[in-house]
N, C-alpha and C positions, 0 to 999 in steps of 0.2 A: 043764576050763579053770581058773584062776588068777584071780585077784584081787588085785592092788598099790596101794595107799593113794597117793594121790599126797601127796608131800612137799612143804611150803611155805616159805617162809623162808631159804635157805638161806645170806646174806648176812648175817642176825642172827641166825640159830641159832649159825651157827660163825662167830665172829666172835673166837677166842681171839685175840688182838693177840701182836705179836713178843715182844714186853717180859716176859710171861706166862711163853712157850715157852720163853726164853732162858735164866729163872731156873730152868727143868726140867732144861733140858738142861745146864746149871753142876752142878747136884746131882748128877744120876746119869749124866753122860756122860761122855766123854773130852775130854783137852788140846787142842783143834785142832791139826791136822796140817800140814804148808804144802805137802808132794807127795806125790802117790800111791806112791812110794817111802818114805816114811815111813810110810805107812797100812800095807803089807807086813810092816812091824817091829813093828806093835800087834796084831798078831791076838790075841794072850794076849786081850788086854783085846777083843776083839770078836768077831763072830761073822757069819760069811758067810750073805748071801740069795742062795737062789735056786733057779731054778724049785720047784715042789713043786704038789701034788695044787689049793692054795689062790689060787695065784697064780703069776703071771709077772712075771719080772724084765725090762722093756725094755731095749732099746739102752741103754745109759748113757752120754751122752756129758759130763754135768757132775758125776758123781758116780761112788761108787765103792759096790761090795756088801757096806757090813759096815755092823753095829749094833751097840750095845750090849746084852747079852743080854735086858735087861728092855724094850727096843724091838721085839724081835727076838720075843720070845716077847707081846706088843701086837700085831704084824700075822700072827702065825698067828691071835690069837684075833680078831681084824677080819675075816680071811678064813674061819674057822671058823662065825661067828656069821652071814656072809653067807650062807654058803653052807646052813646051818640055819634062817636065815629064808626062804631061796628054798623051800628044799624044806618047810617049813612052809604056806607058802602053793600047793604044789603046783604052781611050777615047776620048768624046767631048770636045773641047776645051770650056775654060772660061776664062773668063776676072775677074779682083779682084774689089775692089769696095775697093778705099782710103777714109777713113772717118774723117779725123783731119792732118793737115799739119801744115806749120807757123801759132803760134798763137802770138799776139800780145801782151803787158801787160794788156793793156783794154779788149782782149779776157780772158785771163788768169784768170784775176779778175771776170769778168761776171760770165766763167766757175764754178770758184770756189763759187760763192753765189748760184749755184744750185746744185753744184758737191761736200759736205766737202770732200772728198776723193781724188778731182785733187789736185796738187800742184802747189804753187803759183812760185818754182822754176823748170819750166819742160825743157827739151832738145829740146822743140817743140819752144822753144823762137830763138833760134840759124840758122834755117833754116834746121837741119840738121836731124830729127826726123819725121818719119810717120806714117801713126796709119790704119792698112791695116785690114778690115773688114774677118772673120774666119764663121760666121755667114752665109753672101749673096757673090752670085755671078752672072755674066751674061753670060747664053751661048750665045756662039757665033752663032752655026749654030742651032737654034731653030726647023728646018727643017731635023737636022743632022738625019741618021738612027740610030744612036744607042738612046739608051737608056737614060734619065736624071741618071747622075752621084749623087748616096746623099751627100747630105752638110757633112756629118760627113768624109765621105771621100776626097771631094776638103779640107775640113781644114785637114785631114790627107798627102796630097800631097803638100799642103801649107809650113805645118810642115818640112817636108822631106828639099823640098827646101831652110826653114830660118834655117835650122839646118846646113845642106852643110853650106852655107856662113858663119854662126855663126862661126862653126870650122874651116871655111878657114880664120877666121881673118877681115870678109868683115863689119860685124855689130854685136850690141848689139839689145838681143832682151827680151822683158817682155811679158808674156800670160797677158793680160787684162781680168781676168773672167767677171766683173762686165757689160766691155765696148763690150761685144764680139770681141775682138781684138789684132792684136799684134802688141806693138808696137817697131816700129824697128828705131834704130838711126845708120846710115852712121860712120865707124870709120874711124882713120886717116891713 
């Protein structure tokens, strides 16, 4: 059997504010884009998510699958370090499930006439910003002998994980109550 720390706080732990994220995502991301057809034309400068051993890429319905490379290689090592804490603590491995990546200004705006709470100036415009589901996960070996791990816990070892990095200087990060989410931006 396994053992998970329950996580406390998680409202003032990650509490990186916009303003933080925005001035990261200036430095090391891209021009905001205004349509998904212009995001097609920046690949040079970006780098496609998706599926892999670490994580799943969700429906994307506000957002689009590119990052900036130093973003991109921030949520392998989020899905690495999770997935090396689970089995640390000898459980089943899971995958994360990313739910909002690059969003465009025509995303941004949609967003915002269903969402009054997104903002029309987010870090998600830059490349550099990802919005990593706390909610849902997918085991890996469904077949595994142990036991289903509860959600409360994969988001408690979740936790653990964006905290290390946070403190090690690697990312900002914001608890999403609303969005069940965290959302983490890549720093310089």
């Amino acid at each position: 059997m396994f053992h998970i720390n329950d996580f406390h706080n998680f409202s003032r732990t990650f509490n990186d504010l916009n303003e933080k994220q925005l001035q990261a995502a200036h430095l090391i991301g891209i021009s905001p884009i205004a349509s998904r057809e212009e995001a097609e034309k920046k690949l040079d400068k970006l780098k496609e998510v998706k599926d892999c051993d670490l994580y799943n890429v969700d429906s994307l319905t506000n957002s689009v699958p590119f990052l900036v490379n130093k973003a991109a290689c921030l949520l392998d090592t989020i899905g690495t370090n999770f997935q090396d804490s689970l089995g640390k603590k000898n459980a089943p491995k899971y995958k994360l499930i990313i739910t909002s990546i690059l969003r465009t200004h025509d995303d941004i705006k949609k967003l915002h006439q269903k969402n009054g709470n997104s903002t029309l100036n987010s870090a998600h415009l830059f490349g550099t910003t990802v919005d990593v589901a706390y909610t849902r996960y997918e085991k890996l070996d469904p077949e595994h002998e142990l036991t289903d791990v509860p959600e409360d816990k994969l988001k408690a070892v979740l936790a653990e994980v964006l905290h290390d990095l946070q403190k090690g200087g690697k990312c900002y990060v914001r608890y999403e109550v609303k969005q069940g989410c965290f959302h983490i931006t890549a720093r310089p």
